[in-house]
C-alpha atoms as one frame of an Amber mdcrd trajectory, in Angstrom:
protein
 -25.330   1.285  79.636 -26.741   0.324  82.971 -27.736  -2.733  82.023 -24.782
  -3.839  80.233 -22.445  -2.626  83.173 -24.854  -5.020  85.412 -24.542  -8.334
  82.928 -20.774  -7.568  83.048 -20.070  -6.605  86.504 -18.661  -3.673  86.179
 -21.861  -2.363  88.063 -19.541  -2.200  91.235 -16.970  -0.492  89.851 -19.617
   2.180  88.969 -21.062   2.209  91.986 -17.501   2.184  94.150 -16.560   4.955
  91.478 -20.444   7.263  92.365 -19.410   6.703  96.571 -15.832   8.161  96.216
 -16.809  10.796  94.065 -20.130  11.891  96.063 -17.666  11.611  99.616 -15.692
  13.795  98.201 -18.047  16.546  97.157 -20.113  16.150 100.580 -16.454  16.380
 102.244 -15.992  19.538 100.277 -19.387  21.487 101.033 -18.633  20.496 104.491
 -15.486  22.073 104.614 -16.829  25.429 102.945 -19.450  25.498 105.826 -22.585
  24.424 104.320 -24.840  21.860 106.089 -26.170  19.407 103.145 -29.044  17.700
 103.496 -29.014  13.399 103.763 -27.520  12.519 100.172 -28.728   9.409  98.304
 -26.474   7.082  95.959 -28.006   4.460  93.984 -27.463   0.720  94.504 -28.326
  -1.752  91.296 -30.247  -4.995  93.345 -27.823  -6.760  90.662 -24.788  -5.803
  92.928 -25.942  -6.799  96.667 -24.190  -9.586  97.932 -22.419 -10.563 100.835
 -19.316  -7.640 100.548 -22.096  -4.875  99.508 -22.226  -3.546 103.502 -18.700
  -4.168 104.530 -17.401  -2.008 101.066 -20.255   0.778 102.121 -18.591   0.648
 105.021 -15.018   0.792 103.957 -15.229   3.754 101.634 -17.406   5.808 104.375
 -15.185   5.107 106.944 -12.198   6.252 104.340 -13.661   9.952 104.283 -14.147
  10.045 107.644 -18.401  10.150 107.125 -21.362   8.640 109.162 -23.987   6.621
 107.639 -26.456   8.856 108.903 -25.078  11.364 106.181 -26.732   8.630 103.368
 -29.352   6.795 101.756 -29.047   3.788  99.531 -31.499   3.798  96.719 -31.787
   0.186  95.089 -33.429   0.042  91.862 -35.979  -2.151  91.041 -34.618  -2.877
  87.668 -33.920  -6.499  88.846 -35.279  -8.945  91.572 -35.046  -7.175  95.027
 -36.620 -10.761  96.428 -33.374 -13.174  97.287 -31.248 -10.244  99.328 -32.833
 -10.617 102.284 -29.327 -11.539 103.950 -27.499  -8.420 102.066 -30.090  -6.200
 103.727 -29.912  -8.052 107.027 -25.801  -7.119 106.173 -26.916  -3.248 106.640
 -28.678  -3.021 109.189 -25.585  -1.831 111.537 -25.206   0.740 108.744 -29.215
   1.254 109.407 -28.596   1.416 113.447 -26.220   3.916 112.765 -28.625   6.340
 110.418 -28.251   5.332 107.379 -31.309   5.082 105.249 -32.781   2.356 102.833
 -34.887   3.245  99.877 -36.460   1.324  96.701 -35.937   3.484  93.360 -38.651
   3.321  90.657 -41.061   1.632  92.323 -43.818   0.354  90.429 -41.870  -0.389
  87.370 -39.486  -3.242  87.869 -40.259  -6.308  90.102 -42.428  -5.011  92.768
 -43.728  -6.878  95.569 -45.719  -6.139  98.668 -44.104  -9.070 100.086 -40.504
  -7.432 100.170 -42.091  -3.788 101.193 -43.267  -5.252 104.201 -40.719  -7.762
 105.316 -37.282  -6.081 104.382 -36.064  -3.167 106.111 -36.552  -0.181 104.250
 -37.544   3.579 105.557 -38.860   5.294 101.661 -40.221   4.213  98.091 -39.704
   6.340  95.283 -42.500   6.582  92.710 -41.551   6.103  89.063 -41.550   8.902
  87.179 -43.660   7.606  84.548 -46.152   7.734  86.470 -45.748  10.903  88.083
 -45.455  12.882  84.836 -48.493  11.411  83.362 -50.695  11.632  86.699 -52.923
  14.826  85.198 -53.878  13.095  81.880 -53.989   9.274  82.786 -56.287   8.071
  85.190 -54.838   4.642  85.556 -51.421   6.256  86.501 -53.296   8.629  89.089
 -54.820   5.416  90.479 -51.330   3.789  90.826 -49.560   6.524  92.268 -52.808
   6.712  94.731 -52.314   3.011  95.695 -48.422   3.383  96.030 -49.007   6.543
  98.913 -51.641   4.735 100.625 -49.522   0.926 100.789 -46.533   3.683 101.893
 -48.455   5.381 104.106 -50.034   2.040 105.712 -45.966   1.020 106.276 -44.978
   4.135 107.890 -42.723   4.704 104.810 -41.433   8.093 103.669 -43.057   8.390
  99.847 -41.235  10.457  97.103 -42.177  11.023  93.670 -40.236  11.192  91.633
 -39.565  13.420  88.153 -41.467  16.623  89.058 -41.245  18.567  86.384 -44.091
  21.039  85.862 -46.135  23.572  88.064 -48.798  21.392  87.473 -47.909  17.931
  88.154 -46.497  19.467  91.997 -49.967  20.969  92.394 -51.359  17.549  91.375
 -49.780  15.900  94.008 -49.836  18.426  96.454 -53.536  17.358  97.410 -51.265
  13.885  98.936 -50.515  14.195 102.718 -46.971  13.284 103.587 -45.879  13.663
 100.382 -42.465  14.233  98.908 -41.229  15.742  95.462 -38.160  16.142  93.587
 -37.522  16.870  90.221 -36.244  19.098  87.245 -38.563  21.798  88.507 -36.722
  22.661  91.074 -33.575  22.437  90.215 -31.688  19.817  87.192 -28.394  18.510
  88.192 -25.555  20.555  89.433 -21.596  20.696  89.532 -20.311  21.221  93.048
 -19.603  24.673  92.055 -23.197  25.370  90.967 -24.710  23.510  94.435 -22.880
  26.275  96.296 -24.403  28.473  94.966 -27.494  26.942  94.937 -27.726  26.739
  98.482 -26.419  30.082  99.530 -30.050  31.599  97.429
């Protein structure tokens, strides 16, 4: 349905409907005296434009919560290329802590051009790529090149869809390196991430 909700529009109210929902749960672990670590909400590249900062902005500034708290994933399921002004728009959200990532990278639209010239701190690697790195050389070569243009940027790298023992010891041999994935953990209520983090 995401692309549908992005032809139509309603993309924002998805989004707008994600940021309320994930200030409130962050608001709530807070409160009950955990420490969470920086939470990421994705961003379709569909939906920046001109009001994408200042309604960031609005709804963080509605629960009380610093940007620093936050990254913004954007997918790469459409043309990143053509926002440069949007992202120039958050970069008093960036001066404040706030983090900028690309989602799925390798699959959609990508460009070395707007990896080096925007400003943007991580790249997430596909999952399809990840989860067939131990029997398909080509991927393995990709997700090599993807660390070492990451790397060369002084990005943080993350791949993503970990899902087996194996593919984590895989890309373990990677320096500077993240994972996430269903091994460690699938997603969780805010009942079950208390719990979670008090193992």
């Amino acid at each position: 349905f995401i692309p549908i909700s992005e032809i139509t529009g309603f993309i924002h109210q998805i989004s707008n409907f994600v940021m309320h929902q994930v200030c409130r749960d962050l608001n709530e672990l807070i409160a009950s005296g955990f420490n969470p670590p920086r939470i990421s909400i994705n961003f379709s590249a569909t939906e920046l434009d001109e009001n994408t900062a200042q309604r960031i902005e609005s709804i963080l500034h509605a629960y009380q919560l610093s940007p620093s708290l936050f990254t913004i994933e954007i997918t790469e399921n459409a043309k990143i290329t053509g926002h440069e002004s949007t992202f120039k728009q958050l970069r008093p959200l960036w001066e404040r802590g706030m983090r900028i990532s690309i989602d799925d990278f390798g699959t959609g639209y990508s460009s070395l051009a707007y990896i080096s010239e925007l400003e943007i701190d991580e790249i997430k690697i596909d999952q399809s790529f990840v989860q067939s790195v131990l029997d398909n050389p080509k991927h393995e070569s990709i997700v090599k090149a993807i660390i070492g243009i990451g790397q060369a940027f002084g990005y943080k790298i993350i791949a993503e869809g970990v899902e087996t023992a194996a593919q984590l010891v895989a890309l373990q041999q990677y320096d500077d390196l993240s994972v996430q994935g269903f091994l460690f953990s699938h997603p969780l209520n805010i009942s079950a991430l208390k719990q979670y983090f008090t193992r």
